[in-house]
C-alpha positions in Angstrom: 0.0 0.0 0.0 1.4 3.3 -1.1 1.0 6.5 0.5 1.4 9.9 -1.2 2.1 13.0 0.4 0.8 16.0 -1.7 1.3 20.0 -1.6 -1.6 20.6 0.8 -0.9 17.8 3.4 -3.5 15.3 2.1 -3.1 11.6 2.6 -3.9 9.7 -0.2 -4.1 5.9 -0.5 -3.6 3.8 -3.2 -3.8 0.1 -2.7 -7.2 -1.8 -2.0 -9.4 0.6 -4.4 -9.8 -0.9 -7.9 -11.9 0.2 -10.1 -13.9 -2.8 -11.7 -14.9 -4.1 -8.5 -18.3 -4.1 -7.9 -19.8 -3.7 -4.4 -22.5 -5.9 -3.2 -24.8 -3.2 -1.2 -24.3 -4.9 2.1 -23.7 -1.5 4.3 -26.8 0.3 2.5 -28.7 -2.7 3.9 -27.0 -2.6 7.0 -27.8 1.0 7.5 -31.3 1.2 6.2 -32.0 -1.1 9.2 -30.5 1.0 11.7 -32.4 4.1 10.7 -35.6 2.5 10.6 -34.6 1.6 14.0 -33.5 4.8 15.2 -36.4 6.7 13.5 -38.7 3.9 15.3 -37.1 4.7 19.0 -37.3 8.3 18.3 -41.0 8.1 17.5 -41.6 6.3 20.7 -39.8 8.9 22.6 -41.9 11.8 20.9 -44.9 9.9 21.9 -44.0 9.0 25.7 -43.2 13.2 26.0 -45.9 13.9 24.4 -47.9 11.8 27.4 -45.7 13.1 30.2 -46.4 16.9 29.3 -50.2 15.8 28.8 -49.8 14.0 32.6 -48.0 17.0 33.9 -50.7 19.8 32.8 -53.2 17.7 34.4 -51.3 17.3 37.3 -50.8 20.5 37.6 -54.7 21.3 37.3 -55.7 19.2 40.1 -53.4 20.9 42.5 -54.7 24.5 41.0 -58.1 23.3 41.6 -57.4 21.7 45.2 -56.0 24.9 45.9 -58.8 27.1 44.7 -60.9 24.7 47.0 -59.3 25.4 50.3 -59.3 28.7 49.5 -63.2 28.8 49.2 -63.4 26.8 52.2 -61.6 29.7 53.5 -63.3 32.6 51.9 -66.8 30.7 53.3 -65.8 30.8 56.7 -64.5 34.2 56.4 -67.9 35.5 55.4 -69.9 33.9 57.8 -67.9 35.1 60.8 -67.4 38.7 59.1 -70.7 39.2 57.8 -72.5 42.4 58.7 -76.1 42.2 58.0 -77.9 38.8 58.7 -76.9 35.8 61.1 -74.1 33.9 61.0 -74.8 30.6 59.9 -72.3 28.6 62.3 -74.6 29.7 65.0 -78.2 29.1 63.9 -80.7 26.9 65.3 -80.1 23.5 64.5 -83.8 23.0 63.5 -82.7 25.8 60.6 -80.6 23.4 59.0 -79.3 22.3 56.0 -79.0 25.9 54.7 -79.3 27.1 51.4 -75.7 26.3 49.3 -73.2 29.1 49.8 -72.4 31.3 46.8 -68.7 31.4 46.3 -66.8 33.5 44.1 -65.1 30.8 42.2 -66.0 29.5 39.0 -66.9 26.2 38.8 -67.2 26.1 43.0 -69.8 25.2 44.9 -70.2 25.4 48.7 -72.4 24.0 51.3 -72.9 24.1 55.0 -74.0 20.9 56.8 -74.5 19.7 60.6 -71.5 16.9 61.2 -73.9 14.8 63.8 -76.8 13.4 62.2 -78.8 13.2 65.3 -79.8 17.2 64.9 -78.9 18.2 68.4 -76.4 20.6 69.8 -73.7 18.6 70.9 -71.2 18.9 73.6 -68.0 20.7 72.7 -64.8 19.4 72.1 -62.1 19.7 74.4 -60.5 22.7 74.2 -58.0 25.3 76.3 -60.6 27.8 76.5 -62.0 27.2 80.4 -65.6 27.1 80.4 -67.8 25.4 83.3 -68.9 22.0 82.1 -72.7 22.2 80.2 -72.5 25.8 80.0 -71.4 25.5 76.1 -72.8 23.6 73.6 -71.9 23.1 69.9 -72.9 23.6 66.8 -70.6 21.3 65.0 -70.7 21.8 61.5 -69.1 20.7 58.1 -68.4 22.8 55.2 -67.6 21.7 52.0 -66.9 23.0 49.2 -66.8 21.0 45.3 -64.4 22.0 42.5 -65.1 20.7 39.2 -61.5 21.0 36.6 -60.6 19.5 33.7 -60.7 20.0 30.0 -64.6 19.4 30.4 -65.0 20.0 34.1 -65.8 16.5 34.4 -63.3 16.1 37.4 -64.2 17.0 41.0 -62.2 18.0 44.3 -64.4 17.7 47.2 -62.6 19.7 50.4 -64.1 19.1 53.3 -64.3 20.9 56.9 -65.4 20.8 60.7 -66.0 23.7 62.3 -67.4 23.9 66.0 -69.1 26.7 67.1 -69.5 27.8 70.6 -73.0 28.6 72.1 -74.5 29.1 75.1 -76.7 26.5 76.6 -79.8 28.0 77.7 -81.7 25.0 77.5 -80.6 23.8 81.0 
């Protein structure tokens, strides 16, 4: 095998190249394979990404709308206790309930306040640091919860739920 140096530092061999020999196709074949290969990995890849950003946006949703929820849970109880003209609804009459559903702000929200015992009477209150003779408090204990519907057609739901106790005074005994 002979190797000539020319002007411009260029290697050139001379040696196994002929001419008249003909080549039998082996590494087109050989490579056609590994593209169809490659471009069939790559589609899979595309696809699979294309199903992780689909799975992150909806993840992402869910804790938007789980977030929207506590805040209305929030914004409900906010109301009730701030509320300047008509009665707070954590200390009505038990006989008044279920209330109407609470109008929240929200799009898509809805909110409801609900007694927590089933049995319709004022129960006793839970222990707290707050020292109070024993009988002269009842309860109103009370659950508020608020649905979120989400999704591309709001066909999802995040139900938040929510005890709240309210003081009153016993007059009953």
């Amino acid at each position: 095998m002979a190797i000539k140096v020319i002007r411009n530092r260029y290697l050139i061999c001379s040696g196994n190249l002929k001419l008249g020999h003909k080549q039998s196709g082996v590494v087109l074949i050989v490579s056609l394979v590994f593209l169809i290969a490659l471009t069939a990995v790559a589609a899979a890849l595309m696809q699979n990404t294309t199903i992780d950003m689909k799975m992150s946006g909806a993840s992402e949703e869910k804790v938007v709308a789980t977030q929207e929820a506590v805040s209305t849970i929030d914004e409900v109880i906010y109301k009730e206790v701030t509320q300047i003209s008509g009665t707070n609804a954590f200390a009505s009459e038990i006989a008044k309930f279920p209330l109407s559903p609470v109008v929240s702000s929200a799009s898509n929200t809805s909110a409801e306040i609900t007694l927590a015992n089933p049995y319709k009477i004022a129960a006793d209150c839970p222990h707290s640091r707050a020292a109070s003779s024993v009988q002269v408090f009842k309860c109103n204990v009370l659950k508020v919860q608020v649905t979120r519907l989400y999704g591309r057609t709001n066909k999802s739901t995040i139900e938040v739920n929510s005890g709240v106790s309210q003081q009153l005074l016993n007059v009953g005994n």
